[in-house]
C-alpha positions in Angstrom: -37.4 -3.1 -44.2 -36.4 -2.9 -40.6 -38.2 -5.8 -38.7 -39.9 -4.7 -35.1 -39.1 -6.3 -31.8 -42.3 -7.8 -31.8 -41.8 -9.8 -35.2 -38.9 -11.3 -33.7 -40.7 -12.6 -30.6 -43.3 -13.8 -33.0 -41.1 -15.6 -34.5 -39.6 -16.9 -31.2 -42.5 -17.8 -30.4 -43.4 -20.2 -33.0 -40.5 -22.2 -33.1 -40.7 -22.7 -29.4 -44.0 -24.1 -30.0 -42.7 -26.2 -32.9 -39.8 -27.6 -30.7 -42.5 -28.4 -28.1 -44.3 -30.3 -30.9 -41.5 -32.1 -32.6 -40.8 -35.8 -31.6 -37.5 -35.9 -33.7 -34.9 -34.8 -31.4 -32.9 -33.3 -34.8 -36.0 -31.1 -35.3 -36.2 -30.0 -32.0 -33.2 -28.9 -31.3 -33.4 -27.3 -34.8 -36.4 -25.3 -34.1 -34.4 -24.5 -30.4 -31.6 -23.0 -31.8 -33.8 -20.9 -34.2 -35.8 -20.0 -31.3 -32.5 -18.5 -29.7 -31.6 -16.8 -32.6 -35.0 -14.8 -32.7 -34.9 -13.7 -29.3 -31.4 -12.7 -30.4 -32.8 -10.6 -32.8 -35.5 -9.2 -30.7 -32.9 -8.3 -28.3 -31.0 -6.2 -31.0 -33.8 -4.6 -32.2 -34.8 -3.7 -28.6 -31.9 -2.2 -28.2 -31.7 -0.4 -31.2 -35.0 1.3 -30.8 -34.3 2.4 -27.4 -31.0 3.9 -28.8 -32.8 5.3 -31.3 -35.1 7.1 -28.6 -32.4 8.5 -27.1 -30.9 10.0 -29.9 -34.1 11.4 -31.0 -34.5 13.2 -27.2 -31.1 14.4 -27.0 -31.2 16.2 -30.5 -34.6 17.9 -29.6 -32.7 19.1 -26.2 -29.6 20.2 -28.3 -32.4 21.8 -31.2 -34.0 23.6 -27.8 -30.4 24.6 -26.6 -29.7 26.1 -30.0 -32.8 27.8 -30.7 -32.8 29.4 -27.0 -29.4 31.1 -27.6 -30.8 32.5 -30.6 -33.7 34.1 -29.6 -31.6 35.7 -26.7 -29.0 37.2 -28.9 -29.7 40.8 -30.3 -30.1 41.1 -34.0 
């Protein structure tokens, strides 16, 4: 299962607030670099999905393209 940008932020998200919470420096800066690596992820997927969008558009132009030049050849 493909997780969204917004899981990943969630996730960012909480382990900020558990570094903000920790009073052991080893957990805090565990929970930081977990909270990097999220936002990492979010990133990624971000990316992805917006990629993904504009794959999606150009194959409906190219599909429009297509279908145009059929209809205006003679049968």
């Amino acid at each position: 299962m493909a997780q969204t940008y917004e899981f990943y932020c969630e996730r960012a998200d909480a382990a900020a607030a558990l570094a903000e919470e920790a009073t052991l420096d080893n957990v805090r800066e565990r929970e930081l670099r977990s909270e990097r690596t999220w936002r990492g992820l979010a990133e990624h997927a971000r990316k992805i999905a917006e990629e993904r969008l504009k794959a999606d558009a150009q194959r409906l132009e190219r599909r429009a393209a297509e279908d145009a030049l059929a209809a205006e050849r003679p049968t």
